[in-house]
C-alpha positions in Angstrom: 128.7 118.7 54.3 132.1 119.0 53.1 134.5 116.4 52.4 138.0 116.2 53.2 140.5 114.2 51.2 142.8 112.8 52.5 146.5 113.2 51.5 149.6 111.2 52.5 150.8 113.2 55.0 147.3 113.5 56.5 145.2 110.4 56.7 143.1 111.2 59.4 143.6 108.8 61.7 145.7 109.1 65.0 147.4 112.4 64.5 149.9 113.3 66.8 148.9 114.7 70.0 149.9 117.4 71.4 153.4 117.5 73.3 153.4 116.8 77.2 155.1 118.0 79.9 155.2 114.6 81.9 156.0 114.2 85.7 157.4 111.1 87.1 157.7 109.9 90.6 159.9 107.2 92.0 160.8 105.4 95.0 164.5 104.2 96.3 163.7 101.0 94.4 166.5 100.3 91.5 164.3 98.6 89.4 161.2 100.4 88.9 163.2 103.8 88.9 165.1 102.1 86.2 161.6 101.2 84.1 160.8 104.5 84.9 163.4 106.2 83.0 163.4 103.8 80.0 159.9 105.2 79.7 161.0 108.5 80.1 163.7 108.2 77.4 160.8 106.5 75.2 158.6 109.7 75.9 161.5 112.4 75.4 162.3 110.9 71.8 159.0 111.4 71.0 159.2 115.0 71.9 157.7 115.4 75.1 159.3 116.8 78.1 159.9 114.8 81.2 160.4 116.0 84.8 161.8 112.9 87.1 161.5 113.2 91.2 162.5 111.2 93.5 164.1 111.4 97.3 167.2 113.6 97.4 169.5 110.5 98.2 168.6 108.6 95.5 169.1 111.5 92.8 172.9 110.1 91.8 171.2 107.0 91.0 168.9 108.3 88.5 170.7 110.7 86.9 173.6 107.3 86.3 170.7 105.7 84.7 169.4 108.3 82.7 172.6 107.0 79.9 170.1 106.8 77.2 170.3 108.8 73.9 167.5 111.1 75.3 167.2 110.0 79.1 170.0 112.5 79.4 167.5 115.0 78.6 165.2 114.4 81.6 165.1 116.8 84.4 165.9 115.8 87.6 164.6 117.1 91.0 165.7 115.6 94.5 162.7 115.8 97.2 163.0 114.8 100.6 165.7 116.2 103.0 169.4 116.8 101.5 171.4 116.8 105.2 170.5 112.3 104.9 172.7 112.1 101.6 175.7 110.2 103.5 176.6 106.5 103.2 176.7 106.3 107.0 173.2 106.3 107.1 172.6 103.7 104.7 175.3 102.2 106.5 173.2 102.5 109.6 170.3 100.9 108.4 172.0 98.4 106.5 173.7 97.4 110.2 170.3 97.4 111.7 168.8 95.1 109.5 171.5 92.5 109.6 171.4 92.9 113.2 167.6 92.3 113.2 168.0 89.3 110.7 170.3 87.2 112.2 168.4 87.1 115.8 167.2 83.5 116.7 163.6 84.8 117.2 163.4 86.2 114.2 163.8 83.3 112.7 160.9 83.1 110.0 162.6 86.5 108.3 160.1 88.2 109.1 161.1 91.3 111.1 163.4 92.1 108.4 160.6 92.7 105.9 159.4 95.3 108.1 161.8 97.2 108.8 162.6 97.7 105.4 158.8 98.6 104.5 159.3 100.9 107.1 162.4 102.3 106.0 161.1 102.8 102.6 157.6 104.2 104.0 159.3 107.4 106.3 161.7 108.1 103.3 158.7 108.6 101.2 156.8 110.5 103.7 159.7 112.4 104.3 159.2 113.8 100.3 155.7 113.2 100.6 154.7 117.0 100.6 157.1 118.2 98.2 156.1 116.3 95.8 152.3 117.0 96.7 153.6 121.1 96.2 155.2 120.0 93.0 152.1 118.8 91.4 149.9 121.4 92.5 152.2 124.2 91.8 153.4 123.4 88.6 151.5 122.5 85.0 152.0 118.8 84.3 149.9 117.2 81.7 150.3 114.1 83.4 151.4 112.1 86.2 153.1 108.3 86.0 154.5 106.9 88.9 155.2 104.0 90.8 152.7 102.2 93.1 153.0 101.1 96.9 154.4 104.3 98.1 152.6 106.7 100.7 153.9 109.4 99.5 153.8 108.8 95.2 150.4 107.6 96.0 149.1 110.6 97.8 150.7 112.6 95.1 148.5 111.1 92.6 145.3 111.8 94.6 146.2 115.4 94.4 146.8 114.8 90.9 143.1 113.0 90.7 141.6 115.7 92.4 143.3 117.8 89.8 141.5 116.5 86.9 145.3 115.2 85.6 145.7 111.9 84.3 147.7 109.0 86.1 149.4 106.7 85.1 151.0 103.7 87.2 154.0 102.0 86.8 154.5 98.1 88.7 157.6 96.1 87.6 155.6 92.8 88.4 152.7 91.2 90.5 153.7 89.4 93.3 151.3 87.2 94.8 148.8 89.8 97.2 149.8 92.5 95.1 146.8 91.9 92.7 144.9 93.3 95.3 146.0 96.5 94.4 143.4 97.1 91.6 141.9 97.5 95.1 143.3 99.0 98.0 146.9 99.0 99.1 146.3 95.9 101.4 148.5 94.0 99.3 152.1 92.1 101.1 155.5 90.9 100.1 156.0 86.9 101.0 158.2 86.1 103.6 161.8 84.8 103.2 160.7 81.3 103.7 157.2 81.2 101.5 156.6 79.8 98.5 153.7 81.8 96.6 153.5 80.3 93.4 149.6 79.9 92.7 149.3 76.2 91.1 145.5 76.9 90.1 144.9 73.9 92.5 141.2 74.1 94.8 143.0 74.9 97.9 145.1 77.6 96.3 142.2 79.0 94.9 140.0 78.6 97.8 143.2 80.6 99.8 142.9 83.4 97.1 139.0 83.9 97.8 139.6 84.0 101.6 142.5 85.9 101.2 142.0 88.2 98.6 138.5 88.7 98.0 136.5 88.4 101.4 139.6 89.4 103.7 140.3 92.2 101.5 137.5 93.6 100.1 135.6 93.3 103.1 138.4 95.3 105.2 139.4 98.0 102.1 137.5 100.8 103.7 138.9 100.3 107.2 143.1 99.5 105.3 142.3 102.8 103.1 141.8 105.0 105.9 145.2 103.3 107.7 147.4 103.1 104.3 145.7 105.8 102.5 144.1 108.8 104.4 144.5 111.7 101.6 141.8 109.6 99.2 139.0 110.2 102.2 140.5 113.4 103.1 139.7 114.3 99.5 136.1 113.0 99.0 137.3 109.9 96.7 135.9 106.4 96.8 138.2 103.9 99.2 139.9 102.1 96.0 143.1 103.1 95.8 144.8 101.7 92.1 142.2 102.7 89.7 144.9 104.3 87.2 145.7 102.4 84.2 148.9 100.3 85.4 152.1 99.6 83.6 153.2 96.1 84.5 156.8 95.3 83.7 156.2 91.5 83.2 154.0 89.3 80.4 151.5 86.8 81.0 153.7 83.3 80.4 155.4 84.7 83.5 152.4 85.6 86.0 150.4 84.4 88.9 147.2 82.4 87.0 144.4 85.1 88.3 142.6 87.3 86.4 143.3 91.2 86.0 141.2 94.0 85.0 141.6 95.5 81.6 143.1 98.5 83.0 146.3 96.9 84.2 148.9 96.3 81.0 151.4 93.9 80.7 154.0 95.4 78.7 157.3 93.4 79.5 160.4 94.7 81.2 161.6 98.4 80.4 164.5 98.4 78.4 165.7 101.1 76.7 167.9 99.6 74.0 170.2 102.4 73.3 171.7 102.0 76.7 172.5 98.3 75.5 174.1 99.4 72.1 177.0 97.5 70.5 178.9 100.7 70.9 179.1 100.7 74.5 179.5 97.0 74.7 183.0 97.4 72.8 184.2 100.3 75.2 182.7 97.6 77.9 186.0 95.8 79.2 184.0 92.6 81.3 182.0 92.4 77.9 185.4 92.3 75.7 186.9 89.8 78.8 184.0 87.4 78.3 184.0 87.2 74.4 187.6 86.5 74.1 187.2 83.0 72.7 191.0 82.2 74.0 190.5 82.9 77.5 186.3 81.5 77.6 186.0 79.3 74.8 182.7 78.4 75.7 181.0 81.2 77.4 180.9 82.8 81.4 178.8 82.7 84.0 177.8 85.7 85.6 177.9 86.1 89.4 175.8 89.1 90.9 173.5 89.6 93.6 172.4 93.1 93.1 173.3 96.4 94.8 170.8 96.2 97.9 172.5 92.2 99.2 175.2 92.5 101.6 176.5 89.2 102.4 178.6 88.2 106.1 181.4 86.5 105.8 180.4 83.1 106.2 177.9 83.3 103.3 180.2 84.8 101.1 183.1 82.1 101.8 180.1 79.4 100.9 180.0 80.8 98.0 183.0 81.3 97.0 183.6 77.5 97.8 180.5 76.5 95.6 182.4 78.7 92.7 186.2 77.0 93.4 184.0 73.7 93.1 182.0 74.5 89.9 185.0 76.1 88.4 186.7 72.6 88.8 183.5 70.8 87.0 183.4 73.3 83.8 186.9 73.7 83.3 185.7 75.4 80.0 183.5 78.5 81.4 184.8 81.8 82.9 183.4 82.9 85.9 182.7 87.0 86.1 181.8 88.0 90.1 180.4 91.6 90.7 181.6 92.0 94.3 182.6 95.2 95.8 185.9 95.8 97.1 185.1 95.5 100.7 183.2 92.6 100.3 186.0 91.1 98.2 188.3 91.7 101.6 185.8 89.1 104.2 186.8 86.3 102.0 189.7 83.8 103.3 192.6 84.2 101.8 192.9 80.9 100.5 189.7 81.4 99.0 190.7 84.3 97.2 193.8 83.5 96.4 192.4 80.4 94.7 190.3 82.4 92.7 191.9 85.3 91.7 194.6 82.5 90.2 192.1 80.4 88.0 192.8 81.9 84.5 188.7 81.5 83.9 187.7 84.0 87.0 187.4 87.6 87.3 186.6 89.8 90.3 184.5 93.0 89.2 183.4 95.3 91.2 180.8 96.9 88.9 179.1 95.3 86.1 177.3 96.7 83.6 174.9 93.8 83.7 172.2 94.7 81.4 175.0 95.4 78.5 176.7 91.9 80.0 174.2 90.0 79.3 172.9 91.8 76.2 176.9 91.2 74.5 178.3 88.7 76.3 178.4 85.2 75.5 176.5 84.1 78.9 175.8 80.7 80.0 174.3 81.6 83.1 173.5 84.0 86.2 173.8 83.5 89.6 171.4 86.2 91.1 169.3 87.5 94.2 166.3 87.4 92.5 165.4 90.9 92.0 163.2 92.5 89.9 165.7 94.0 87.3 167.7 91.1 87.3 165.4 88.3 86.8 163.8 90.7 83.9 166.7 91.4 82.2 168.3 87.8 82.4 165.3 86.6 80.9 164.7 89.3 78.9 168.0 88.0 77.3 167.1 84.6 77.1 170.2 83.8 80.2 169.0 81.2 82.6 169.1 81.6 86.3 170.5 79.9 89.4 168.5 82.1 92.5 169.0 82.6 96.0 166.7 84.8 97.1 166.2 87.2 100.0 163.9 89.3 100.6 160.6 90.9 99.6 159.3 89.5 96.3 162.9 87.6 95.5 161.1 84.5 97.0 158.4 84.8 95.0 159.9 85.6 91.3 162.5 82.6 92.6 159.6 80.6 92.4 158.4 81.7 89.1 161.8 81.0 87.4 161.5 78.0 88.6 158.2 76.8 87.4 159.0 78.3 84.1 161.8 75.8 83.2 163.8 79.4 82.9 166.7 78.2 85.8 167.3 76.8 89.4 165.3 78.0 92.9 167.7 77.6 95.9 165.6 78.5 98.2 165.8 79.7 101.6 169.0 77.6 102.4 170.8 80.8 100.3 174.9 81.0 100.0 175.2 78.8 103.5 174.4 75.7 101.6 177.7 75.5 98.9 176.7 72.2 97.7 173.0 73.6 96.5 174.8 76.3 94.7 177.5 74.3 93.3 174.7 71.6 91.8 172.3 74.4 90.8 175.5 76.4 88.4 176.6 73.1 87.2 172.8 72.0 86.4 171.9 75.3 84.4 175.7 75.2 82.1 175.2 71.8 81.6 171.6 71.3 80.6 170.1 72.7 77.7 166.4 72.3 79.1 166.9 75.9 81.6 169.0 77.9 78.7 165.3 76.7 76.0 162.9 77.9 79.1 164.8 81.0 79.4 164.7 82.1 75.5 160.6 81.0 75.8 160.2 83.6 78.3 162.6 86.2 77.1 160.5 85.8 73.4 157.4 86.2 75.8 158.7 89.7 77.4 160.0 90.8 74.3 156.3 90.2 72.2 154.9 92.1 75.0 156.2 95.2 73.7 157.7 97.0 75.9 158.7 100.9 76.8 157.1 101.7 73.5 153.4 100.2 74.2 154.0 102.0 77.6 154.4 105.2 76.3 151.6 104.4 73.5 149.8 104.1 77.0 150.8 107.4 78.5 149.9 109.4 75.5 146.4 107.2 75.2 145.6 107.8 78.6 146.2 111.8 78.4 144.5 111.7 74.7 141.6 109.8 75.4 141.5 109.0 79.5 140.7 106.1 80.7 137.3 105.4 81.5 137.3 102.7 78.7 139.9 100.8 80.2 138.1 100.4 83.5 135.2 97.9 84.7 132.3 99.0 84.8 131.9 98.8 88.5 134.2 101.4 88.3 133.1 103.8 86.0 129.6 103.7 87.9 131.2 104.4 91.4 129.9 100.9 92.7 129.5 100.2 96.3 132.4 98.2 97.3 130.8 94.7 97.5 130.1 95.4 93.9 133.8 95.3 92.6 134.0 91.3 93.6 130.4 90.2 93.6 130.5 90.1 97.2 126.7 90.5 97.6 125.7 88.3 94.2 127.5 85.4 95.8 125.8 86.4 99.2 122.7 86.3 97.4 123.6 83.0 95.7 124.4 81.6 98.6 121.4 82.2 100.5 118.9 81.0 98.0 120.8 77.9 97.8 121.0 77.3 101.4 117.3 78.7 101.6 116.4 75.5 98.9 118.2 72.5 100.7 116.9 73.6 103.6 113.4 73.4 102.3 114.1 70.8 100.6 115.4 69.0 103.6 112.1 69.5 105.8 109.8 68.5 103.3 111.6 65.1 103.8 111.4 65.6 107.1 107.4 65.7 107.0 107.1 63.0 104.6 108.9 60.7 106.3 106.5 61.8 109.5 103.6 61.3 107.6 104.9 57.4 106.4 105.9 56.6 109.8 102.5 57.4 110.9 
């Protein structure tokens, strides 16, 4: 046999694959479309070529993301239907849903969640078949997504049944969604719930009931509701068994177990949109570092681009600011507040503000290059996805009022890490929890220390470029190794959890003390006698 020598430019080990033409599907969801397209960018400096889809409407929002040295390069396509690209129908919705929240009987916030899910769900089934046409119509190498939608995920079963690899992209686990190594049985936590897992018996005994009986023992019966196409096509009822991106780090998660083909890579951040160069053409970020004006740093006030406050919650707040403002004579204050939002405050109120030397009305902030540049001493958020990530990411502690969806949840989990303050469901209405909480995180050290530990945690996790190491493994090599073996062998359901050792198990034991129990029973006959 003949040897090879190995030379410097060929050692023999992990060449360079071969380049890929990558498609990647996302729902109206800010942050995972923004992971998305930091892994994109990732992909497209390594030389592959990246097609991004998403609903028609949400198209602008991509492409204003895509600001990356080689995100610009990513092609765009808008599924779904074009005549819906008008703000009077997110207008609309955005009407109904206050509507809906604010009725008495609807009290426990849940109705809201619904509607949303369902909002979400018929825009995605809406660009359901296009993108099925997209995939089977044109030559991808590979598929990475994100998770939870109808119609991404019955994309990527015609993508399966294509023999293409998939990939699956999840910012972060809230509590439930672990089920989606599963089925897609898993839930957002209401408005009022607190989910964080404490490890406790009860907790875990919940989980098992929850989770593993409830769940597993119902996956055939939600797969055929949530998930027709995988029947339709021949495939076993689990629906997430692609290797998974997950956008958080352990440090930061729910205390279960998760199998090895679900990644924790940290939050997506592309760091040439967070260069020094844009931060000095960045007029908040030159505001804030102006030692003269904030001599010793500004808080950051924004609540996202999906949270419309009313009027009275936004006056509540801007109280709690006035108030804080008053206690930390010392600290700027930067709000992102759009313009008609800015025009329900009171008068006073604004006046007030807008004459305090140390405040500033924005009505766009650049917030991951605010808080990459800008000396922050805190953030004051909803409790989003892409705004807790980032924050922390940045080592910037948190004041939260949460929401909706899996802002409860993440509140909670900020919380628990020492990383910032969890309002809680009293939300803007309660001025003096805000005022406490802003004053709390400026003033003691303890939040700004938990924040860095976690942001060092993301940051080790490694990131977009360990996600697109995934991407490339996955097409390279598949992904049979990553999964359990369960799953390679096509186990019955009741397999994946053990369902029928602890069956077993159980019934021996009870078989035993039962036995046991009668021959007690006949002895003490016999002694009596």
């Amino acid at each position: 046999m003949k040897c090879t020598p190995k030379t410097p430019n060929s050692s023999g080990l992990d060449e360079p694959g071969p380049r890929l033409k990558v498609l990647m599907g996302s729902l109206e969801h800010y942050g995972r479309a923004q992971s998305l397209v930091a892994i994109a960018s990732e992909l497209i400096r390594r030389g592959h070529e990246v097609t991004f889809a998403a609903s028609h409407k949400f198209v602008p929002k991509i492409r204003s993301m895509a600001t990356g040295e080689h995100a610009s390069k990513m092609h765009v396509v808008g599924l779904g239907d074009a005549s819906e690209d008008t703000d009077e129908s997110n207008e609309q919705l955005n009407n109904k849903l206050r509507s809906e929240f604010t009725k008495e009987e609807n009290s426990d916030k849940l109705s809201i969640v619904r509607l949303v899910c369902a909002a979400l769900a018929n825009d995605a089934l809406d660009m359901a078949p296009q993108y099925r046409k997209l995939i089977v119509e044109s030559n991808f190498d590979m598929i990475v997504s994100d998770v939870s939608s109808p119609a991404l995920m019955w994309g990527n079963e015609m993508a399966g049944h294509k023999k293409l690899p998939v990939v699956v992209n999840h910012p972060i686990l809230a509590q439930g969604e672990l089920s989606f190594t599963e089925h897609q049985g898993g839930y957002y936590p209401s408005a009022n719930e607190r989910v964080m897992d404490d490890g406790s018996f009860s907790a875990r005994v919940k989980n098992v009931v929850r989770r593993r009986i409830g769940r597993t023992v119902l996956q055939h019966t939600l797969s055929s509701i949530f998930n027709p196409a995988r029947s339709k096509l021949g495939l076993p009822p689990h629906l997430n068994q692609y290797p998974t991106i997950v956008g958080s780090a352990f440090g930061f998660e729910l205390p279960h177990e998760l199998p090895p083909h679900m990644k924790h890579f940290g939050p997506m951040i592309d760091e040439s949109t967070v260069s020094w160069d844009l931060a000095e053409k960045d007029p908040h970020v030159q505001w804030a570092s102006d030692g003269k004006i904030c001599p010793e740093g500004t808080f950051l006030v924004s609540l996202g681009t999906s949270v419309r406050l009313d009027a009275g919650e936004l006056n509540s707040l801007a109280d709690a600011l006035i108030e804080a403002s008053t206690n930390v004579t010392e600290i700027c204050f930067l709000w992102s507040l759009k313009e008609d939002q800015q025009n329900l405050l009171h008068e006073s109120a604004f006046v007030t503000l807008n004459k305090n030397p140390h405040f500033k009305f924005a009505t766009f902030v650049q917030t991951r290059l605010f808080l990459r540049w800008a000396p922050v001493v805190g953030h004051l958020s909803h409790g989003g996805v892409a705004s807790v990530s980032e924050s922390l990411y940045f080592g910037v502690p948190l004041v939260v009022l949460p929401f909706l969806f899996d802002q409860v949840d993440l509140a909670a989990r900020v919380a628990h890490a020492g990383a910032g303050v969890d309002i809680g469901p009293d939300r803007p209405h309660n001025s003096d929890n805000v005022r406490r909480g802003i004053i709390a995180v400026i003033t003691d050290s303890k939040y700004r220390h938990g924040a860095e530990k976690v942001g060092r945690i993301f940051r080790h996790a490694g990131g977009v470029k360990y996600a697109a190491d995934l991407v490339e493994s996955v097409h390279q090599l598949g992904a049979e190794h990553l999964m359990p073996l369960p799953y390679r062998n096509n186990a019955p359901w009741y397999a994946h959890t053990d369902t029928d050792v602890v069956v077993v198990l159980t019934g021996v034991g009870l078989i035993f003390v039962v036995a046991i129990v009668c021959c007690l029973l006949s002895c003490m006959r016999r002694v009596r006698k």
